[in-house]
N, C-alpha and C positions, 0 to 999 in steps of 0.2 A: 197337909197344911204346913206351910211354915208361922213359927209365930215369936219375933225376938231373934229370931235368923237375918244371919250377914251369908250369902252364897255367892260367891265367884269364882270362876266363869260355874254359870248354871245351863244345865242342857234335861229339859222334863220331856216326859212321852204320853203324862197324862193333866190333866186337870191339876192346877197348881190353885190356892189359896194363901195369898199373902195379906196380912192382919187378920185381927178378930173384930175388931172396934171401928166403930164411924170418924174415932178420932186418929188412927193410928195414920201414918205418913208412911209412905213407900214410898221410895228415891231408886230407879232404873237407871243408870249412867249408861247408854249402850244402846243395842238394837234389839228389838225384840221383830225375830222373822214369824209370820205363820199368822195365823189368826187369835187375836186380843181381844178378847169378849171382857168388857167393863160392864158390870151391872152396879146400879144403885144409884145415888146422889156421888158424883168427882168433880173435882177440882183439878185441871192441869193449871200448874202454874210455869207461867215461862212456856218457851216456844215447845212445840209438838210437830214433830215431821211424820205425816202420814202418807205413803208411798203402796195407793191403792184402793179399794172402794173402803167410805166409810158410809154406817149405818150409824142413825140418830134414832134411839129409843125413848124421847123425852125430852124436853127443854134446853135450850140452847142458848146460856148467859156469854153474850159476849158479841164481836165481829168475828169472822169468817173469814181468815185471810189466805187463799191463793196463790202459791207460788209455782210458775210457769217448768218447763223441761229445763229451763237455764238456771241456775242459782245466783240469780243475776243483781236482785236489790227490786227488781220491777213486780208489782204483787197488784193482784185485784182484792180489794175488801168489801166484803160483803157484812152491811150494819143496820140491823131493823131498829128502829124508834122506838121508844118507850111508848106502850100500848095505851090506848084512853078508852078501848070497848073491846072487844072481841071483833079481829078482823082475821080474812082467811084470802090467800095471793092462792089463785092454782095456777099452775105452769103445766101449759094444757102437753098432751101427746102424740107432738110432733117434733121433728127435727126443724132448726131454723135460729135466729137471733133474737133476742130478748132487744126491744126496745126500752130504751131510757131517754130522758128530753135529754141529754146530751148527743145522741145520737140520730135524732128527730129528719 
């Protein structure tokens, strides 16, 4: 565990724990390679470049923004609507295009 630790450049080979507290802030300036298992309630603030399969274990505050192989400024966003019941979209198991009335 680190805990009140500044580490640069950091290279771990095992299971790392940064903070103790729900309140504590970790600030990553850099790339972190390999697999990033985030457990718990987080907060990314500010952009997040993820570069390979992400898993969602839990609720999702926010749009879903997509950015293509180019780093181009062209991005897909993806934005569910504030809920008014329990609703459930399955995205059946095939390959194929998702229709939207803009594409109609």
């Amino acid at each position: 565990s680190l805990v009140g630790s500044v580490v640069s450049p950091a290279s771990f080979l095992s299971d790392v724990t940064l903070g103790d507290s729900p309140s504590d802030v970790i600030t990553i300036n850099g790339v972190v390679q390999g697999v990033l298992n985030v457990n718990g309630d987080t907060t990314f603030a500010g952009p997040v470049a993820l570069n390979g399969p992400v898993m969602f274990g839990g609720p999702v505050v926010g749009p879903l923004i997509f950015e293509g192989a180019n780093v181009d400024g062209n991005t897909t966003t993806l934005v569910v609507q504030e809920p008014t019941g329990v609703n459930t979209i399955t995205i059946p198991d095939v390959s194929g295009t998702l229709l939207t009335t803009g594409n109609l």
